[in-house]
Phi, psi and omega in degrees: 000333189293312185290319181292306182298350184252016211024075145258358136129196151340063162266183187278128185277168206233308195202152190253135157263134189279132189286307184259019176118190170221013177287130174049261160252010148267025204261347202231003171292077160330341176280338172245015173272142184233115201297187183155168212231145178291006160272303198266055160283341195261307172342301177292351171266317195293303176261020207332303197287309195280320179282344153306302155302004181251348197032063158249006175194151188299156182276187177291144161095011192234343178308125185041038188273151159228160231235113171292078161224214214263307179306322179322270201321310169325292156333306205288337201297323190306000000 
């Protein structure tokens, strides 16, 4: 997705970027994992305001929030 957002078109992933951190169970919260490649892995820390319009990164006040619903609690539960 990073890559398609940045038009380099279709690669293949590599690696996930977490959209909202890794703290605690969002580290295993599949709704905020974003595929993507060891290059463009940085890119949404790197470019913050433009990946914020792309939702490759939390918005402000969401950086390491996991969202109080039923997967949370699952996770947490796991």
């Amino acid at each position: 997705m990073v890559a398609l957002a940045l038009n380099q078109g279709a690669i293949k992933a590599t690696c996930i970027h977490h959209a909202r951190g890794r703290l605690g169970t969002l580290k295993f919260d599949e709704r905020f994992w974003i595929p993507t490649t060891m290059q463009n892995s940085l890119w949404p820390h790197t470019h913050i305001s433009a990946a914020r319009r792309l939702n490759l990164i939390a918005q402000t006040g969401e950086w390491h929030v996991a969202p109080d619903d039923d997967e949370t609690k699952r996770i947490r539960d796991w």
